[in-house]
Backbone as a ProteinNet text record, in pm:
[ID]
protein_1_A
[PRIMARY]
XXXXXXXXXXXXXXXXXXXXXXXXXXXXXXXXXXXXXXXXXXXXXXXXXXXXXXXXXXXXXXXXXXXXXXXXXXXXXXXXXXXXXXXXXXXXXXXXXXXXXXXXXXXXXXXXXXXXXXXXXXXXXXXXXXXXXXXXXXXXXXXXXXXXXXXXXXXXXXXXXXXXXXXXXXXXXXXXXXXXXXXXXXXXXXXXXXXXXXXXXXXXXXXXXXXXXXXXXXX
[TERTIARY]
1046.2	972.8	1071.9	1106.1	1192.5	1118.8	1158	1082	1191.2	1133.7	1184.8	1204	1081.2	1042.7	966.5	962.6	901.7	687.2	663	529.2	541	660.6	623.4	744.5	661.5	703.2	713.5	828.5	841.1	859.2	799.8	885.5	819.6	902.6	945.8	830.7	749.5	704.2	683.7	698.6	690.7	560.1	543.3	381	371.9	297.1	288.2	243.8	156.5	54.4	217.7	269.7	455.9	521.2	554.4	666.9	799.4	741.8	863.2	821.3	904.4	932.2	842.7	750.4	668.8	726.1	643.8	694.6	537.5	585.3	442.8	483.3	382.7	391	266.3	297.9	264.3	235.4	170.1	188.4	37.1	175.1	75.5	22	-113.7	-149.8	-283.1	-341.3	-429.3	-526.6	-548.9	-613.8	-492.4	-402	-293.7	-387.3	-294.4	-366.1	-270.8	-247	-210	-163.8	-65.4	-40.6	-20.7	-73	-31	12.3	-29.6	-13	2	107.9	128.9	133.3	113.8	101	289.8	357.6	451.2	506	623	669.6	667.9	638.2	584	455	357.3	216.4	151	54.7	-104	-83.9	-65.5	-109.3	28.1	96.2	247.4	154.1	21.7	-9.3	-59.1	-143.6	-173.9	-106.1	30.3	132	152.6	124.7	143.3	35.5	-94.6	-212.8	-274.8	-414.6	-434.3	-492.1	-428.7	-469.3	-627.5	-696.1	-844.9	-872.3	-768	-748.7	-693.4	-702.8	-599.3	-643.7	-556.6	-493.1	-446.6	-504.6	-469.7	-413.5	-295.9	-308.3	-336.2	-363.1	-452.1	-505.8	-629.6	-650.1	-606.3	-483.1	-417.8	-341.8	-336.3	-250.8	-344.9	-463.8	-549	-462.3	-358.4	-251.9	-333.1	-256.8	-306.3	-418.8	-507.4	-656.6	-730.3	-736.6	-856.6	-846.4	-728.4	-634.6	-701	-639.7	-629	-772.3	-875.5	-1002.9	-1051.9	-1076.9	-1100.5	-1006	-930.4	-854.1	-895.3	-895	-890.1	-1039	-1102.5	-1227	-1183.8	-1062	-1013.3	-1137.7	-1094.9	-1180.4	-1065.7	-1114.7	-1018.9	-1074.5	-969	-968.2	-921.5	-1007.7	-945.9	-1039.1	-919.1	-979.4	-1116	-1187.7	-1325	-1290.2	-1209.2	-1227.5	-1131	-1083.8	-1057.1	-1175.7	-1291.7	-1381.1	-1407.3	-1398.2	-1483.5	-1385	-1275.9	-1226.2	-1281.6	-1362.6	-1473.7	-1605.5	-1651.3	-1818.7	-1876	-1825.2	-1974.3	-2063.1	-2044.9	-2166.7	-2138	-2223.8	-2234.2	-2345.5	-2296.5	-2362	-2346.5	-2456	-2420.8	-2501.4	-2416.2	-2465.4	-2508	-2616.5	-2638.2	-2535.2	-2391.4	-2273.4	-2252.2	-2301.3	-2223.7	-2111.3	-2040.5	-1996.5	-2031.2	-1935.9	-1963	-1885.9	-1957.4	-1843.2	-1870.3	-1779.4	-1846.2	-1742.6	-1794.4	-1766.2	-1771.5	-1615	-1608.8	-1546.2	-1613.5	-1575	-1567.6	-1622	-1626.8	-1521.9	-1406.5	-1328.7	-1413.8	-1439.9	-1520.6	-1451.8	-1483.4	-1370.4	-1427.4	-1385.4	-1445.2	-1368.8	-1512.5	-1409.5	-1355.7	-1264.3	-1233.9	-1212.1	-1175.4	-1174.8	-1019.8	-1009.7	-852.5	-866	-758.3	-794.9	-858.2	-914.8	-998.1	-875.3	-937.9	-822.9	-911.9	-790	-861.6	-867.7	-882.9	-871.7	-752.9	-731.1	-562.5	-503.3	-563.4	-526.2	-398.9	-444.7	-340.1	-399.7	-373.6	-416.8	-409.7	-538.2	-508.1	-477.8	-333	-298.4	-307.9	-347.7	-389.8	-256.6	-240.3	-139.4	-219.9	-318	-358.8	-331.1	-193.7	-146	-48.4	-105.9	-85.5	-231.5	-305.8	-423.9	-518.1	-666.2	-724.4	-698.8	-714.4	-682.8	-585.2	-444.4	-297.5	-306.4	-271.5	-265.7	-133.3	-112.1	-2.2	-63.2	-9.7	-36.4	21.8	-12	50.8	34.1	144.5	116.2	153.9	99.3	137	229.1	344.4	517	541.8	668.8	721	826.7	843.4	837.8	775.1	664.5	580.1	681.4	543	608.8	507.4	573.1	462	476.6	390.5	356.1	310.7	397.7	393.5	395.6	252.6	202.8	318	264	304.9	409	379.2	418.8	577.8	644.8	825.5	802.6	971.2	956.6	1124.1	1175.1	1342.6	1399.2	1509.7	1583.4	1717.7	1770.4	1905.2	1936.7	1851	1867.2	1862.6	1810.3	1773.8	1613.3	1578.9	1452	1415.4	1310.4	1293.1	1169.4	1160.6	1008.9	1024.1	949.7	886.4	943.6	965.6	978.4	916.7	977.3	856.7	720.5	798.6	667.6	528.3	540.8	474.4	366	459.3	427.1	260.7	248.3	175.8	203.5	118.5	168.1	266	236.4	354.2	417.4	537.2	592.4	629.4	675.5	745.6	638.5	528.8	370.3	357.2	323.8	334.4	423.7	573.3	676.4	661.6	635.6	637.1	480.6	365.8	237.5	317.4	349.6	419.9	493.9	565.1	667.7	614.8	495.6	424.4	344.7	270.2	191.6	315.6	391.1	496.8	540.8	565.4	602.3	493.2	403.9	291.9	297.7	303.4	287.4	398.7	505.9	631.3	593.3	539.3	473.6	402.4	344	239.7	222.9	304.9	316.8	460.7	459.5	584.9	577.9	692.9	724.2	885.1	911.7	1087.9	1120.7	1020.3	1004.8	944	994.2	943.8	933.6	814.8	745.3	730.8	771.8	794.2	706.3	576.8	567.9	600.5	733.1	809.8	978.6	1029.8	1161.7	1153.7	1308.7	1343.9	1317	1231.7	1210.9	1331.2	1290.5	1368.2	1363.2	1452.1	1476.4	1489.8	1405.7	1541.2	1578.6	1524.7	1618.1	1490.3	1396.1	1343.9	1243.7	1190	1115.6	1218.2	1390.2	1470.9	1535.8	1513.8	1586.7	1477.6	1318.9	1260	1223.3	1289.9	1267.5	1379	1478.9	1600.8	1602.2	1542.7	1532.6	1449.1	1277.7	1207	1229.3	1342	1357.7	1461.8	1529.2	1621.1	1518.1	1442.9	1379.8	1339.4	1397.8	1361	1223.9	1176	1057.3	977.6
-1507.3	-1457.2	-1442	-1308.1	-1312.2	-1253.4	-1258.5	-1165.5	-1051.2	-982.4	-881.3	-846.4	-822.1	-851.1	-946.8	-987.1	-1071.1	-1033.9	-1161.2	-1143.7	-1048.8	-1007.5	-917.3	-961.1	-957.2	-1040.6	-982.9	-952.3	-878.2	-980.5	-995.3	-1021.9	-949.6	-989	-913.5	-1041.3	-990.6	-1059.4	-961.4	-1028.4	-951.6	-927.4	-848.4	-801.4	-699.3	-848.8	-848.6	-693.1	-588.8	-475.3	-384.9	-412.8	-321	-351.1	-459.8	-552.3	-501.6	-504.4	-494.8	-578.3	-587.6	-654.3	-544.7	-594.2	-526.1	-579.7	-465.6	-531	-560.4	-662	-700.8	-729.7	-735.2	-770.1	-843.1	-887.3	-1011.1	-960.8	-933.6	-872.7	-969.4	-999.2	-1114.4	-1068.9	-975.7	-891.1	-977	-908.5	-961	-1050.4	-984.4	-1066.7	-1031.9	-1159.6	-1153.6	-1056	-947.7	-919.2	-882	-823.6	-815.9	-687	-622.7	-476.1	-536.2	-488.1	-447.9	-592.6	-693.7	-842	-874.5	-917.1	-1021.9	-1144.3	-1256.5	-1430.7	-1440.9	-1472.2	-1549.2	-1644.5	-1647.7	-1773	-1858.6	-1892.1	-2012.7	-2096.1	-2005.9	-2020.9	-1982.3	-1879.8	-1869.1	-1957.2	-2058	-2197.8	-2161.6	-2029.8	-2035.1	-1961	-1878.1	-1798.4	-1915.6	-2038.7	-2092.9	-2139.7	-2164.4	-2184.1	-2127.7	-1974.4	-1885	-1828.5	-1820.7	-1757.5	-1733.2	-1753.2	-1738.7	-1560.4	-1470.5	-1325	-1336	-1265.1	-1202.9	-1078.4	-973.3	-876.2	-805.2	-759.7	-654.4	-548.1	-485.2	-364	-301	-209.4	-162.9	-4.7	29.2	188.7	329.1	226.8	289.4	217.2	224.6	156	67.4	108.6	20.3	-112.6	-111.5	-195.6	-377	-343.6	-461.2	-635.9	-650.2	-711.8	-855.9	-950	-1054.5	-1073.6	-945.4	-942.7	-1067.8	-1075	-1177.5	-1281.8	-1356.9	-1500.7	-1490.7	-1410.6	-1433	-1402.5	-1371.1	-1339.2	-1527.8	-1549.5	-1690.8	-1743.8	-1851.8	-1861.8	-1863	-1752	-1728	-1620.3	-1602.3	-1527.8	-1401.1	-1310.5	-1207.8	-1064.2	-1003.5	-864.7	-764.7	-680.5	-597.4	-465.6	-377.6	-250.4	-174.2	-35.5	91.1	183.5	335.4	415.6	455.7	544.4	516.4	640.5	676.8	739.5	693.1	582.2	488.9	404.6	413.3	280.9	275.4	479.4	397.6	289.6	244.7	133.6	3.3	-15.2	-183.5	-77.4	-60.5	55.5	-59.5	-210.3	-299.3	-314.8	-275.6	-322.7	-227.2	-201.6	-95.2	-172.8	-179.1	-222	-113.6	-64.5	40.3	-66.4	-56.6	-147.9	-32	-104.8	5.3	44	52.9	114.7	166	165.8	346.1	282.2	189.4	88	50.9	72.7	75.5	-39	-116.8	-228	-222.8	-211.2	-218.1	-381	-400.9	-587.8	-526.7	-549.5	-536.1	-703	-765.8	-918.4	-1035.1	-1020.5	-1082	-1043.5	-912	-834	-780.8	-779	-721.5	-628.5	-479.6	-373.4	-303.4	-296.3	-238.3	-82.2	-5.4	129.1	119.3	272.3	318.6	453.3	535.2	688.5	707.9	784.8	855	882.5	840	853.2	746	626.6	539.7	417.8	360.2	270.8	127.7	47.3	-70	-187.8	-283.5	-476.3	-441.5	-483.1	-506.5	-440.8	-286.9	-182.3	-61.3	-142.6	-54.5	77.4	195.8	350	389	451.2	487.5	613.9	666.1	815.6	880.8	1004	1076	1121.6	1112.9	1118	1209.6	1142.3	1211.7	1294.2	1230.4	1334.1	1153.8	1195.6	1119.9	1126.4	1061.8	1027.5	1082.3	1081.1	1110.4	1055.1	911.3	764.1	751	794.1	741.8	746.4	635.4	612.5	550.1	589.4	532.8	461.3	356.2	257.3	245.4	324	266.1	141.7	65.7	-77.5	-93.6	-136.5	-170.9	-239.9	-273.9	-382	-329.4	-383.9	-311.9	-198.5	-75.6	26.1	48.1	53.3	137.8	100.9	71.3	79.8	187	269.3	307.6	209.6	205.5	166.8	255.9	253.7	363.2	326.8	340	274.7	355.9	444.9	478.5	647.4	711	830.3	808.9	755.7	740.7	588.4	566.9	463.2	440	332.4	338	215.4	276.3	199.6	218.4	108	115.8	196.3	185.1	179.7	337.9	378.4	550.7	544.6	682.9	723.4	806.1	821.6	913.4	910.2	976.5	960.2	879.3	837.7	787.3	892.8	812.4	915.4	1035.9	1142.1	1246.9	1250.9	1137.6	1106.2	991.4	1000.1	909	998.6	1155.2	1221.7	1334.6	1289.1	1414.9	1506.2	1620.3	1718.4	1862.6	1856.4	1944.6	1845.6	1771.8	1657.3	1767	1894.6	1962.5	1987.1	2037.4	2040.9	1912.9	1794.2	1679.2	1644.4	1654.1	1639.3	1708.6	1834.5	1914.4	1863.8	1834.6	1767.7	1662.3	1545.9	1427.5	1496.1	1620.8	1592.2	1658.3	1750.4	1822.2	1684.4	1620.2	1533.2	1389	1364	1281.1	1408.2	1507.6	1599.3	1590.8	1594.2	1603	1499.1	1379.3	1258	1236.6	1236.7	1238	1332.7	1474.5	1520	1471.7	1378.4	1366.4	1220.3	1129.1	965.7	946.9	784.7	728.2	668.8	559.4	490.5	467.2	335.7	347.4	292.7	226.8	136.4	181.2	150.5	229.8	70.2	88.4	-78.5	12.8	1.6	34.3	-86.1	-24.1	-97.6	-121.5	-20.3	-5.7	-1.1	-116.7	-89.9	-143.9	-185.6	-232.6	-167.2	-270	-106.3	-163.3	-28.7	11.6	-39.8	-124.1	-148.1	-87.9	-18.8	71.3	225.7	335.3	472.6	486.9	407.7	495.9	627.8	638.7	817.2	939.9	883.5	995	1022.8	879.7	893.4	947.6	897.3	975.3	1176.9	1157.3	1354.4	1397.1	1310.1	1433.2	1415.1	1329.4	1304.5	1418	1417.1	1532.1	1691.1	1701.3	1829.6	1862.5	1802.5	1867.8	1850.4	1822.7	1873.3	1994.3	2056.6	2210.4	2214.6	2347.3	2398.6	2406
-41	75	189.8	194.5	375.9	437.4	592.4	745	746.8	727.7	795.3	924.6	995.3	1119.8	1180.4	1303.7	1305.3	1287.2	1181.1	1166	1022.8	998.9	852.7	793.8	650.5	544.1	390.4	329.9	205.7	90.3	-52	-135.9	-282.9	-377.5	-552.4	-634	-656.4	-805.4	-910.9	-1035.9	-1199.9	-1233	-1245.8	-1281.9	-1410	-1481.8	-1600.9	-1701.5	-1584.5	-1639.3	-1672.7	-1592.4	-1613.2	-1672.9	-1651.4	-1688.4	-1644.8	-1474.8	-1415.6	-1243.4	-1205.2	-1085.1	-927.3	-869.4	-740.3	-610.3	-578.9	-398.1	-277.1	-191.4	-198.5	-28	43.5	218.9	299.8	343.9	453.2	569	682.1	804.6	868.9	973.7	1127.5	1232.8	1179.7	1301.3	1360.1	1463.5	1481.6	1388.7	1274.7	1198.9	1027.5	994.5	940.1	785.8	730.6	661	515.6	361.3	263	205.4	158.3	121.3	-29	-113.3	-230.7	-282.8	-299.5	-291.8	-461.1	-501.1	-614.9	-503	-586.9	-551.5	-558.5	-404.4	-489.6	-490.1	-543	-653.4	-516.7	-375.8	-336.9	-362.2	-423.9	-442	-324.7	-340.3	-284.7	-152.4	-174.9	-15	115	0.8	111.3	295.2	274.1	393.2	447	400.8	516.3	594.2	608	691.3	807	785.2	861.9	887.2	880.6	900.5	778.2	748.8	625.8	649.8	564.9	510.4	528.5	590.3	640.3	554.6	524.2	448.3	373.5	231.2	148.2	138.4	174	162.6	25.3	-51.5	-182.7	-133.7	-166.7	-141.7	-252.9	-350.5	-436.6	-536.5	-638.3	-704.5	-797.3	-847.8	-968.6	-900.8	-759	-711.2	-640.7	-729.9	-737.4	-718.2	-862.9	-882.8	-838.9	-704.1	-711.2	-581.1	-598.3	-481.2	-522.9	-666.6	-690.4	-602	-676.6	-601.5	-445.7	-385	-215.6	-212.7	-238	-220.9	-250.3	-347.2	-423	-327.4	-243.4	-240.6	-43.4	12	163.2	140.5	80.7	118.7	196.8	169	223	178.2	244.6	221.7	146	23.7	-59.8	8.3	46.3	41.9	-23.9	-73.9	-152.7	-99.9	-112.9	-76.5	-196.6	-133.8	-205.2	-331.1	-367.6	-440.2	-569.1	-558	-655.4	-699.3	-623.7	-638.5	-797.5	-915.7	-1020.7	-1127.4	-1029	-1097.7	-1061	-967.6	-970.6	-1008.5	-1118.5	-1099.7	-1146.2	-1189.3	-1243.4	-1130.4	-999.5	-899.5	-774	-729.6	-612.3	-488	-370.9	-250.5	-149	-84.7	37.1	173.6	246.6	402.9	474.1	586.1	700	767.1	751.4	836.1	776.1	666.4	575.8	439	510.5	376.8	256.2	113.3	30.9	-17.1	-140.1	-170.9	-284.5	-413.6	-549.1	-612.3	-697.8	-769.5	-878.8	-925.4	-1089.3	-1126.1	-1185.9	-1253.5	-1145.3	-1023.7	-913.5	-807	-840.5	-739.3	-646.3	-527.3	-464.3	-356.6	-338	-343.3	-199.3	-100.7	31.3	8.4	42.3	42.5	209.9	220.9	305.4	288	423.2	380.6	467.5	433.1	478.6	632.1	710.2	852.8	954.8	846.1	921.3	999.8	1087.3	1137.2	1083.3	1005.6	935.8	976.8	934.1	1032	1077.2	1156.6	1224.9	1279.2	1317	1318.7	1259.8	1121.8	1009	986.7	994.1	983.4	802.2	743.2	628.4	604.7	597.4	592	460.2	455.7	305.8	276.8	101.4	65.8	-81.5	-139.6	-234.8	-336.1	-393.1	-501.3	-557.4	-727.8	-840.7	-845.8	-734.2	-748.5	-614.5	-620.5	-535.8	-391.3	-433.8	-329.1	-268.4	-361.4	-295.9	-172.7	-64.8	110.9	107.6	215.7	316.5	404.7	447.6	574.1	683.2	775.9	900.2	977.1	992.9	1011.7	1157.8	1260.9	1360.6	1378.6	1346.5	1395.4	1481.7	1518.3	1613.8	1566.7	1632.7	1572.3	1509.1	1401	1322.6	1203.9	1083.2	956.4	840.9	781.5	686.2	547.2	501.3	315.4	252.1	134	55.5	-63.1	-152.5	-284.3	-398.8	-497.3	-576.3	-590.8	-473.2	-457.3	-438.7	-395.8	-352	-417.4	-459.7	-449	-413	-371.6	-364.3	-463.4	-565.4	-611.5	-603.3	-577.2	-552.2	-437.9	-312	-220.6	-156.5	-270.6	-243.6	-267.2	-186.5	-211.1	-278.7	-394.7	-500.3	-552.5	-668	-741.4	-889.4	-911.3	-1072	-1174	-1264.2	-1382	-1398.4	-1432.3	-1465.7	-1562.9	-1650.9	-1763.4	-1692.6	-1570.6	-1490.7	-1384.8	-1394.9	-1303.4	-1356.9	-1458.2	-1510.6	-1593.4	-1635.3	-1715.5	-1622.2	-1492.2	-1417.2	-1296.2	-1316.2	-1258	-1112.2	-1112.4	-992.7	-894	-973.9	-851.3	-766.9	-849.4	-815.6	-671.5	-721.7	-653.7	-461.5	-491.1	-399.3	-327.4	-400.6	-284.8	-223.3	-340.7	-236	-109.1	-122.1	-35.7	70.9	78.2	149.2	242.7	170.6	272.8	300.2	277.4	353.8	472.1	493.8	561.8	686.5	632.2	729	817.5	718.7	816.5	904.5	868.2	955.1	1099.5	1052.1	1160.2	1288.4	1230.1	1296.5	1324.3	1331	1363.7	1373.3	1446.2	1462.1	1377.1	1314.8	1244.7	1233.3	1224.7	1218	1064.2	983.5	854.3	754	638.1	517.6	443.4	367.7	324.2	142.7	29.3	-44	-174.4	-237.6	-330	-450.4	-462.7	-558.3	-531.1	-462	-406.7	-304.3	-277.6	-138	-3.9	52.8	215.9	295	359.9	458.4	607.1	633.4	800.2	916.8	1018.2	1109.1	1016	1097.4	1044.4	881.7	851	800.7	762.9	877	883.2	890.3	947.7	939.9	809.6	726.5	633.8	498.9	552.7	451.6	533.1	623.1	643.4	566.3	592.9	517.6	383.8	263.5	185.8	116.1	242.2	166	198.9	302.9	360.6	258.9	159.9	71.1	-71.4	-94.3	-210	-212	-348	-366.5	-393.2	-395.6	-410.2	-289.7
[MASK]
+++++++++++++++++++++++++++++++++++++++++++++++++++++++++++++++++++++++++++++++++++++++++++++++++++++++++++++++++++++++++++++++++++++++++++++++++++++++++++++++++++++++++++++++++++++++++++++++++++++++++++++++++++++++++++

């Protein structure tokens, strides 16, 4: 577990559905809340130290990982965008606010919609290509950080995409939406941090380093 910044917090656990190593974050906002959360190797009891998590953050459905835990655990609230939901479909709840929550095996799954501003005032930006759901998170730190589920990911200290066999049956369509709605967003927000749930993020210099990254992709 290191800080990155202060109040935000990165670390690597192995997750077993891959069998490869994730990236997972901590952030001490108003109400301390969870991105893309494996348990780690301090144990579960490491947030009450520091605030116990009120909320997770999924930026797309598959990134469930260790929601249960911190739910059981701190009674946190799970978010996904709603068009991942028919991955919890064992139970459906609609509230008088328009809120939808579906419970698959006692996961209990809060939607959200693209655009909404969430606990803590983390922003859910549409990204929507791999999947309907894929979001970006804008996280309030200082400077601005985005999170970025499955669409980029950085290894070895570059930024890139997933295998093509990861990408679908036309990986270049794919390629070119990602790079179209990262384009957009750069447009249209600050941010100096790139929070990577697949790879080391980025400190400082990263929205310039993800423009010139997507301004040289062909197509």
């Amino acid at each position: 577990m290191r800080e990155l910044l202060p109040g935000l917090y990165h670390w690597q656990a192995f997750n077993d559905d891959i069998s490869h190593e994730v990236d997972s974050y901590y952030v001490v906002l108003d109400q301390p809340v969870l991105i893309d959360p494996m348990v780690p190797k301090e144990g579960i009891d490491w947030f009450r130290q520091h605030g116990e998590p009120t909320h997770v953050f999924m930026t797309n459905r598959l990134h469930d990982r260790g929601c249960q835990e911190c739910i059981d655990t701190y009674g946190a609230t799970a978010w996904c965008h709603r068009a991942g939901l028919h991955e919890f479909e064992d139970g459906l709840h609609e509230f008088e606010d328009g809120l939808h929550e579906f419970e698959d095996g006692g996961l209990q799954v809060t939607a959200f919609d693209h655009g909404d501003e969430l606990p803590g005032g983390v922003r859910a930006l549409e990204v929507a290509v791999l999947c309907p759901e894929e979001t970006a998170l804008l996280v309030p730190v200082t400077g601005g950080a985005l999170s970025i589920g499955d669409a980029l990911v950085r290894w070895e200290e570059k930024i890139g995409f997933v295998p093509d066999y990861l990408l679908g049956d036309d990986p270049l369509a794919i390629k070119i939406g990602i790079r179209d709605a990262f384009l957009r967003i750069c447009d249209s927000y600050d941010f100096d941090h790139l929070l990577f749930a697949h790879g080391e993020p980025l400190v400082g210099g990263g929205k310039a380093e993800l423009r010139r990254y997507l301004e040289g992709l062909e197509g």
